[in-house]
C-alpha positions in Angstrom: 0.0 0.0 0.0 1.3 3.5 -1.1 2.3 5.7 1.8 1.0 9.7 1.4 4.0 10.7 3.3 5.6 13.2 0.7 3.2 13.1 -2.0 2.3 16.3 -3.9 -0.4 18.4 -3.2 -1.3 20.4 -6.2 -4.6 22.8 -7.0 -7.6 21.8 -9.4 -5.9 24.6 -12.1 -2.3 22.5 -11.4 -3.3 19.5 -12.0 -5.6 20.4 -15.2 -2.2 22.0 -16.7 -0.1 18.8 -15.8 -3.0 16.9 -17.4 -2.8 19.3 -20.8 1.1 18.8 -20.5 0.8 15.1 -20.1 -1.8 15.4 -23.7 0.8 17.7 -25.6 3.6 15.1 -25.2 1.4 12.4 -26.6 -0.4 10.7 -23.5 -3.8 11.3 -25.0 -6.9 11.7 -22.4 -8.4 8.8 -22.9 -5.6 7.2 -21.9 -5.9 9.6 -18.8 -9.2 8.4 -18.4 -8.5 5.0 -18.7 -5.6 4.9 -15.9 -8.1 6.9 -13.4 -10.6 3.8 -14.2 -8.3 1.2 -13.8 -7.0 2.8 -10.6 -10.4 3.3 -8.9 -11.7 -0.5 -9.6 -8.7 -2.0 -8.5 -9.6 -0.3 -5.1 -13.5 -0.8 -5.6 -12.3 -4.6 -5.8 -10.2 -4.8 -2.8 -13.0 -3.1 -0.5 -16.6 -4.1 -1.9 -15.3 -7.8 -0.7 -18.4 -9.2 -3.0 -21.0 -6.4 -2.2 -23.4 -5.0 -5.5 -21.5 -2.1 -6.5 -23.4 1.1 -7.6 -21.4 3.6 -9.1 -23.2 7.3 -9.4 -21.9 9.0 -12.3 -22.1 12.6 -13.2 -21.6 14.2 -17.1 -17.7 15.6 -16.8 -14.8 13.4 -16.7 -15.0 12.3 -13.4 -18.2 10.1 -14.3 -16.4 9.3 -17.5 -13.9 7.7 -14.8 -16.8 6.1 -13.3 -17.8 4.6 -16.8 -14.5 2.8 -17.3 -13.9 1.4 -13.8 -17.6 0.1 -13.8 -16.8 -1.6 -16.9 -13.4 -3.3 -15.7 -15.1 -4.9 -12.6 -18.5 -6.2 -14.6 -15.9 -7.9 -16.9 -14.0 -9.7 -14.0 -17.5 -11.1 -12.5 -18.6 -8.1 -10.4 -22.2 -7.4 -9.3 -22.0 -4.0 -10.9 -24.7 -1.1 -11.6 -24.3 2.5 -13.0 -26.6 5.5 -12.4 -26.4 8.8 -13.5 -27.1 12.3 -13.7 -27.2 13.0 -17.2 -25.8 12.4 -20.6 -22.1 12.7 -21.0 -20.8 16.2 -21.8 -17.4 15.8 -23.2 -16.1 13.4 -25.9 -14.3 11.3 -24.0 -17.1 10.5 -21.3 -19.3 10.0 -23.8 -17.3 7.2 -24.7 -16.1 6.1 -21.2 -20.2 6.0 -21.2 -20.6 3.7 -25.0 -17.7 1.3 -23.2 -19.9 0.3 -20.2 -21.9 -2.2 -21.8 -24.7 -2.8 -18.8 -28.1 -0.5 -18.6 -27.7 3.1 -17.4 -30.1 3.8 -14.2 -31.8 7.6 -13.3 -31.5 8.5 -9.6 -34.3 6.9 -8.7 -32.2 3.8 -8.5 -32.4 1.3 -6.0 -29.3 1.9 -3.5 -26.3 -0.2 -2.8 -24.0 -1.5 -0.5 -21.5 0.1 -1.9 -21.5 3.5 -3.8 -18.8 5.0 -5.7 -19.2 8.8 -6.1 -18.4 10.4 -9.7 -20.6 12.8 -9.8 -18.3 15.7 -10.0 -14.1 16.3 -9.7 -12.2 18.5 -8.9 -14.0 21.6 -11.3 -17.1 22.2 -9.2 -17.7 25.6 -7.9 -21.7 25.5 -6.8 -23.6 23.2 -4.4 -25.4 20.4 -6.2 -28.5 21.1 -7.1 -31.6 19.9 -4.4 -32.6 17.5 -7.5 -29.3 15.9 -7.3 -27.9 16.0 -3.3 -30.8 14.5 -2.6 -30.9 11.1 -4.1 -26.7 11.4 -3.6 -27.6 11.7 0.1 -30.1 9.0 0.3 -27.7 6.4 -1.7 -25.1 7.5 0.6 -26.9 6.7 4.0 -27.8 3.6 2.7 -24.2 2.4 1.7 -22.1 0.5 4.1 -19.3 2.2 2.0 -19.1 5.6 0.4 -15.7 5.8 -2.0 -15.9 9.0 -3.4 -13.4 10.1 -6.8 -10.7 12.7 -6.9 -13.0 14.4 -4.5 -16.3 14.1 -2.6 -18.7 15.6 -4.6 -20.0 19.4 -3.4 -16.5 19.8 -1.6 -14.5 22.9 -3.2 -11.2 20.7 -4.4 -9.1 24.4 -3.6 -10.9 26.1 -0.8 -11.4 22.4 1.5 -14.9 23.7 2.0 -17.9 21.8 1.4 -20.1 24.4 -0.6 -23.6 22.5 0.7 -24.5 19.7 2.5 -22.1 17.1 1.7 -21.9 13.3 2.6 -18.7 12.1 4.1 -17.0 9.4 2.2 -15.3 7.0 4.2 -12.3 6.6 1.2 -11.1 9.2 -1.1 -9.4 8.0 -4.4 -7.6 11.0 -5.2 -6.1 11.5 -9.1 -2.6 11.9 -10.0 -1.7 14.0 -7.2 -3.6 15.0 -3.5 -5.9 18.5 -3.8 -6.0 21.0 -0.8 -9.3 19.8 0.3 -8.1 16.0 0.9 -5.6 17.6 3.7 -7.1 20.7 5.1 -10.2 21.0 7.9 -12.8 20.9 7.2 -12.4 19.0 3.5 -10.1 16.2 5.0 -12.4 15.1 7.7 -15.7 14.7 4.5 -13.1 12.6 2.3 -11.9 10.3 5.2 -9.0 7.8 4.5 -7.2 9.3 1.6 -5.6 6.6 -1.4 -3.8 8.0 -4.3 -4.2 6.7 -7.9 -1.1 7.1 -10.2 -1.9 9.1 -13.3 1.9 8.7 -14.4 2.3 12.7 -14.9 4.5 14.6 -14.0 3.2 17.5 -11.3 4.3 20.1 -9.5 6.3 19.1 -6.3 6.9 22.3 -4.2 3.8 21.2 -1.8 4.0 18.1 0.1 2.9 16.2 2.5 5.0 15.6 6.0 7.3 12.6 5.5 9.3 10.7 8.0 12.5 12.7 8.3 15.8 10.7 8.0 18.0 12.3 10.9 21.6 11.2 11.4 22.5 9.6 14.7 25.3 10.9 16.8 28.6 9.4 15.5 32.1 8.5 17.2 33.0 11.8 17.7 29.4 13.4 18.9 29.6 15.8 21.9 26.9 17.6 23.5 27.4 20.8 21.6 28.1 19.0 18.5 24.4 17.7 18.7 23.6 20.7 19.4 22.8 23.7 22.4 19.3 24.9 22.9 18.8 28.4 24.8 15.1 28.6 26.1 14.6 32.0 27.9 11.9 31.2 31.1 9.5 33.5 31.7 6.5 33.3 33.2 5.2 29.8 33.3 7.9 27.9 34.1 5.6 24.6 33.1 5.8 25.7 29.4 9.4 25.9 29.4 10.2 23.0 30.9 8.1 20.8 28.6 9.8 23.0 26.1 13.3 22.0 27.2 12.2 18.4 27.7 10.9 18.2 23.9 14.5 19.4 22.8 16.7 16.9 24.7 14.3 13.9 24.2 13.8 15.2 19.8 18.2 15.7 19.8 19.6 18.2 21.3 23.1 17.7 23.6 22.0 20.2 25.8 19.5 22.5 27.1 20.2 25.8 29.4 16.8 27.2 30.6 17.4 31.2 31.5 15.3 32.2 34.0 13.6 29.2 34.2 12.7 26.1 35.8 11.4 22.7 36.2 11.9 19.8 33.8 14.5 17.1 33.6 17.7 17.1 35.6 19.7 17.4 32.3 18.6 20.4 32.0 21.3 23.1 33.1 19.1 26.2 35.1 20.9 29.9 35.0 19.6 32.6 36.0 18.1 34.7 32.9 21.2 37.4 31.8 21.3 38.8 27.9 24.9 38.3 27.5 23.9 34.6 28.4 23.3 35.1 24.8 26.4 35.7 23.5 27.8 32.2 24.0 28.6 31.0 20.3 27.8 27.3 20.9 24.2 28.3 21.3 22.8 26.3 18.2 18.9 27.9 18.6 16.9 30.1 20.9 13.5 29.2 21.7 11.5 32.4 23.2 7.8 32.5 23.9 6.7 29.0 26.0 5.1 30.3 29.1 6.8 33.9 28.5 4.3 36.4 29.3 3.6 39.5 28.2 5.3 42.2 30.3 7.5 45.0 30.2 9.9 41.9 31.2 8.9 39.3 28.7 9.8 42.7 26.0 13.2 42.8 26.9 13.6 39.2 26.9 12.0 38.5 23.5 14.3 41.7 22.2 17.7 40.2 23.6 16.4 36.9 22.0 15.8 38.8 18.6 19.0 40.9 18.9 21.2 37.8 19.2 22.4 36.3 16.0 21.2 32.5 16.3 18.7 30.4 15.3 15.4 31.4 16.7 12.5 29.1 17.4 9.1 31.7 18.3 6.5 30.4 20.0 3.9 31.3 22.4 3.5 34.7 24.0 6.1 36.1 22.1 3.5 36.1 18.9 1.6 38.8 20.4 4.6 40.8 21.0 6.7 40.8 17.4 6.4 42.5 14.6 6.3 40.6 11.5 8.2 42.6 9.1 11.4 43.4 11.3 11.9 39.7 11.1 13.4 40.4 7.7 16.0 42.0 8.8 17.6 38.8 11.0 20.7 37.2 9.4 19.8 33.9 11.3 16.7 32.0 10.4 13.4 32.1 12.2 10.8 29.9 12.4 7.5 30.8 14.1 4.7 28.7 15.9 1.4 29.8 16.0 -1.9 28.5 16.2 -5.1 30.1 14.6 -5.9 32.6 17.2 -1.8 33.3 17.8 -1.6 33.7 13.6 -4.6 36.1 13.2 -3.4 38.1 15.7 0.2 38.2 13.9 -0.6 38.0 10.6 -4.5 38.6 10.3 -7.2 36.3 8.9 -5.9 36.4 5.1 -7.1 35.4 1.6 -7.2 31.8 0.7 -7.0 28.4 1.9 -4.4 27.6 5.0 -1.7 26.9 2.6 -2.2 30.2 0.3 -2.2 32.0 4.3 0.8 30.1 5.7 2.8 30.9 2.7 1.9 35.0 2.4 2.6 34.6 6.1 6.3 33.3 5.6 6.6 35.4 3.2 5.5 38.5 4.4 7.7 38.1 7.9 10.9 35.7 5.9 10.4 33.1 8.2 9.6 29.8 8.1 5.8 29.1 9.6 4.3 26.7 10.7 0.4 27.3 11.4 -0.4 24.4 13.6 -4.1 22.5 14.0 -5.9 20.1 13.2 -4.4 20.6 10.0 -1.2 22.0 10.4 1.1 24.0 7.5 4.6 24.7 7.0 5.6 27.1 4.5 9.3 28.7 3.8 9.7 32.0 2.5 10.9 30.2 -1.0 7.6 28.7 -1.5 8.3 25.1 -0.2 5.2 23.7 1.9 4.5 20.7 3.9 1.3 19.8 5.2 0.0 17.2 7.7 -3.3 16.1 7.9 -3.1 13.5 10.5 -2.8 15.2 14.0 -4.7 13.2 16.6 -7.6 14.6 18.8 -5.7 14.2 22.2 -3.7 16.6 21.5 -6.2 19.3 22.1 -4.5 19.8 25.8 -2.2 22.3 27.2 1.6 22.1 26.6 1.8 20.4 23.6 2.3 23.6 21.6 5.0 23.9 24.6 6.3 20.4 23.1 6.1 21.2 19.4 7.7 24.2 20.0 10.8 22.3 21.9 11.3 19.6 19.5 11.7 22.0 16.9 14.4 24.2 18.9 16.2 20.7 19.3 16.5 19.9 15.7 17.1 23.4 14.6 20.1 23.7 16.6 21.4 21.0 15.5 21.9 22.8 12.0 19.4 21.4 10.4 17.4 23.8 7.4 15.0 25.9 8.6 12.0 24.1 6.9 13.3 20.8 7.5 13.8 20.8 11.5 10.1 22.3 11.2 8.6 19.1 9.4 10.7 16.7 11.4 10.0 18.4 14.5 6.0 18.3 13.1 6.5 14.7 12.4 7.8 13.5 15.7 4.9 15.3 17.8 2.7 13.7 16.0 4.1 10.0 15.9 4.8 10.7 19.7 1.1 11.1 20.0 0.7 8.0 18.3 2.6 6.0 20.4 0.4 6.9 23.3 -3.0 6.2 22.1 -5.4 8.4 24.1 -6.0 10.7 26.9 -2.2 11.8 27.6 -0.9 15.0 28.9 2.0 17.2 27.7 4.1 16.0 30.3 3.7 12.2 28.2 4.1 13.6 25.2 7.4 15.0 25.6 8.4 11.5 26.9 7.2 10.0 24.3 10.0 12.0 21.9 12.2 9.4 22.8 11.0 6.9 21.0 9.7 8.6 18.1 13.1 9.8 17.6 14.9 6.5 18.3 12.5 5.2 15.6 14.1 7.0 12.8 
């Protein structure tokens, strides 16, 4: 089974121009067509395990996609019926629709136990008209399994927004490459387990999904500063900075020197907070913000931290207290934390989906972001993006932010790129929260960074 860690994520207007790319150098659309088909029954086969198949075909492409894999399955023995919306409008449904040699039902069909949506892709703009969501819906509810193509239909492919009342599939066959709404709220959580089917075109790369980072281990010669020195500045919550500090050590980091703070670990060093504390060059990465505050105090802590010339992690209060643009002007990369309410107070609500925000965001401040949720986005400044979609509930409780933000510190100063320490540090949170199943704590989570990182 294909792993999604990595794969592309491309817009509806990407993909068409891959697709017209793919036609100009010969691979001709039915051919398109025909591998979409192919791709879709050879999942339809492995899940209906002997179930009548209904496929629900709409007049684009997408039912044309419909037509062929319907086909395919009632020729290896299937129990296979089509019903559909309309006549085919474009040549090659039309003759996706003359290959399907069964009768075509209206939508007054008798349901199934299995229904395969292909009523509409990726190009839908509008809700479905009442005549058509409702006999969708009522298949739907009656179907032990809803597979729905490239994506469900009424979900906006770009925006990850259903644009009416949508029924949730519980698999998404996705087309040549992922779409915004199969990895952003609330689109993600309608298509439900996510597969891709190979197209065999080539598509634009620059947006991926998070994939297990391959970090080195320490070799022969490894020393604590070597691995690398995380400052935290303390503040005031020391409970933040200490799951912060925790995070680092337990993701990578050699060593860990909480200013002004306290709590955590016994390997963490305590000193009591002083600026030039900053000045020490094997500081790898600073990590300001966990539990800070927002004082006069915290303001001359977060300035020192921004006046230094390392690494620097933001997280936290600190959001509230920066200024966006005079990040620009650091030598030393940034990378900044936030979630939604910490970003719209930093950056506003924006135009777009959470990828088009998160990258005007990194651009806009030249650091690398990474809007955490549910759904949570990396961009860089350079227009490289990861996303991952696959964040577990539990992790709605405090600190973990606080842990996110400390595993990140960890890799960063260990001279890892910008972009990179973000995603690994993303990916280890989240297989850390794996590993503990439900109903941890922050204090558990940061634990668990031991053997998420051992794993890799």
């Amino acid at each position: 089974m294909m792993s999604l860690e990595g794969a592309p994520i491309v817009t509806a207007a990407q993909m068409r121009a891959a697709e017209d790319i793919a036609i100009a150098e010969g691979t001709s659309a039915a051919t398109l067509m025909q591998r979409a088909g192919a791709g879709v029954a050879d999942w339809v086969r492995r899940l209906a395990s002997g179930s009548e198949i209904l496929f629900l075909c709409g007049p684009g492409n997408n039912g044309g996609d419909g037509y062929v894999a319907a086909r395919i399955l009632r020729r290896e023995g299937l129990a296979v019926r089509v019903a559909a919306s309309g006549e085919p409008r474009t040549d090659i449904a039309a003759a996706a629709r003359a290959g399907w040699d069964g009768p075509v039902e209206a939508l007054d069909a008798e349901p199934a136990p299995v229904l395969v949506d292909c009523l509409f892709g990726t190009g839908l703009t509008r809700a479905l008209d009442p005549g058509l969501a409702a006999p969708f819906a009522r298949f739907a509810r009656a179907a032990r399994l809803v597979m729905a193509v490239d994506v469900p239909s009424g979900l906006e492919a770009d925006r990850a927004e259903p644009l009416g009342r949508v029924p949730d599939a519980h698999l998404t066959l996705a087309l040549g490459a992922l779409k915004p709404a199969h990895v952003l709220q609330p689109g993600a959580s309608i298509c439900g387990a996510v597969k891709l089917v190979e197209l065999g075109i080539d598509v634009p790369r620059p947006t991926r999904v998070v994939a297990r980072p391959v970090l080195r281990t320490p070799g022969p010669y490894a020393h604590k500063y070597s691995r690398g020195m995380v400052a935290i500045i303390g503040g005031a919550m020391p409970g933040a900075t200490a799951l912060a500090g925790e995070a680092a050590l337990r993701a990578g980091a050699g060593y860990v020197v909480m200013l002004g703070g306290q709590g955590g670990p016994d390997a963490i060093v305590h000193r009591a907070y002083d600026a030039a504390a900053l000045d020490d060059r094997r500081i790898g990465a600073v990590l300001v913000g966990p539990g800070l505050g927002r004082d006069a105090r915290a303001r001359e802590r977060l300035a020192a931290a921004l006046a230094s010339g390392h690494p620097l992690v933001i997280d936290g209060d600190a959001l509230h207290l920066i200024d966006p643009e005079a990040l620009r002007t650091r030598a030393a990369p940034v990378i900044l934390t936030p979630h939604a309410g910490e970003f719209a107070a930093l950056f506003g609500e924006g135009a777009g989906n959470k990828i088009d925000r998160t990258l005007a965001a990194a651009v806009r401040s030249g650091a690398v972001v990474v809007f955490k949720g549910a759904d949570t986005v990396i961009a860089a400044p350079d227009g490289r993006i990861r996303v991952a979609s696959d964040a577990r509930c539990w992790l709605s409780t405090a600190g973990t932010g606080d842990v996110l933000a400390g595993a990140i510190a960890g890799l960063l100063a260990g001279g890892l790129d910008p972009l990179f320490a973000a995603e690994a540090g993303v990916w280890l949170h989240a297989d850390a929260a794996r590993r503990l199943g439900g109903a941890f704590i922050a204090d558990d989570l940061a634990r668990a960074m031991t053997s998420a990182r051992a794993s890799i």
